[in-house]
N, C-alpha and C positions, 0 to 999 in steps of 0.2 A: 467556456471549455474548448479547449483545442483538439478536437484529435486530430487532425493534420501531424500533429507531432508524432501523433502515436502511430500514422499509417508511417511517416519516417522511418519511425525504430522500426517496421516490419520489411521494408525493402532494407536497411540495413542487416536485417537477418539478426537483429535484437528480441524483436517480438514476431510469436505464432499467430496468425488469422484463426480462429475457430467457431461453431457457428454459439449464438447464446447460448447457454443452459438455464433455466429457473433451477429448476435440483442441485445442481450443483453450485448453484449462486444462493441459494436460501442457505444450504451448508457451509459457506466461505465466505460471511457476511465480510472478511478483511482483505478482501481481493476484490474492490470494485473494477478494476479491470477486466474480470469476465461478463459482469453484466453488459459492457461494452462491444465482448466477442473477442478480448486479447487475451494472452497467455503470453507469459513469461517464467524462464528458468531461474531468474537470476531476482532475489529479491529487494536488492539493492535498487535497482531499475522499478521493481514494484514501489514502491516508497515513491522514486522519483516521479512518476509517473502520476502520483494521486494528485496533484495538481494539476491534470489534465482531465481524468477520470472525475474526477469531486468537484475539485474547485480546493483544496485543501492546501493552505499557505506552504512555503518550504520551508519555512523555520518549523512549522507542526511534525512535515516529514522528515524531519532531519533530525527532530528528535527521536522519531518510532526509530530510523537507522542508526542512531546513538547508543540507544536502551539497544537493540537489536545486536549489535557488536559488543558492549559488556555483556549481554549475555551472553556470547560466543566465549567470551574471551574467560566466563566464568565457568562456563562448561568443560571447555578444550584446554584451560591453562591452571584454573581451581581461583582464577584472579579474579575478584566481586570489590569495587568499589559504586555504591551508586548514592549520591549524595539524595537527602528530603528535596532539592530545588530541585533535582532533578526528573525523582519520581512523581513531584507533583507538575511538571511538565508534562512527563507522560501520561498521567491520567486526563490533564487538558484535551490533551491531542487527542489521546484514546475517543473521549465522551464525545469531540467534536467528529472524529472521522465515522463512528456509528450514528450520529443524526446528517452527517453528508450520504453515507450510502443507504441508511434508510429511506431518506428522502427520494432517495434510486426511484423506488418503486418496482413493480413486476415488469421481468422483460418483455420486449413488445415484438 
């Protein structure tokens, strides 16, 4: 796990420094980045990031920002294509990124 990169994104002024939370980390088991103590606006950068936060491959992240853009694009434009190979990528990723940040454990 790198966070070196992730102190990076905070002197670029990409990511906020903030201290842990448990409560609010037990409520947002899909942001391991706050167990960490980062915070981002930008959820695109969250995605990228879990491979620093988890350890979670970028082919895994890049499908949650896949799936994450059709459904943008299903919302804001009525446009829903998402093929079976796909969705069962996402649920790979899904089941893998909830036993990466379980593995989290309680903040320390």
């Amino acid at each position: 796990m790198t966070l070196e990169n992730l102190a990076n994104l905070v002197k670029a002024k990409q990511l906020k420094i903030e201290p842990p939370d448990q409560n609010e980390f037990d409520g947002m088991l899909n942001s391991a980045m706050r167990w960490h103590g980062y915070r981002s606006d930008n959820l695109y950068l969250v995605f990228q990031c879990l491979q620093h936060t988890v350890g979670l491959e970028n082919a895994k992240w890049r499908v949650l920002d896949k799936c994450h853009k059709q459904r943008n694009l299903a919302e804001y434009e009525g446009y829903l294509e998402m093929t079976p190979q796909l969705l069962q990528e996402l649920k790979k990723a899904t089941e893998e990124l909830l036993t990466l940040v379980e593995a989290l454990g309680p903040i320390k």
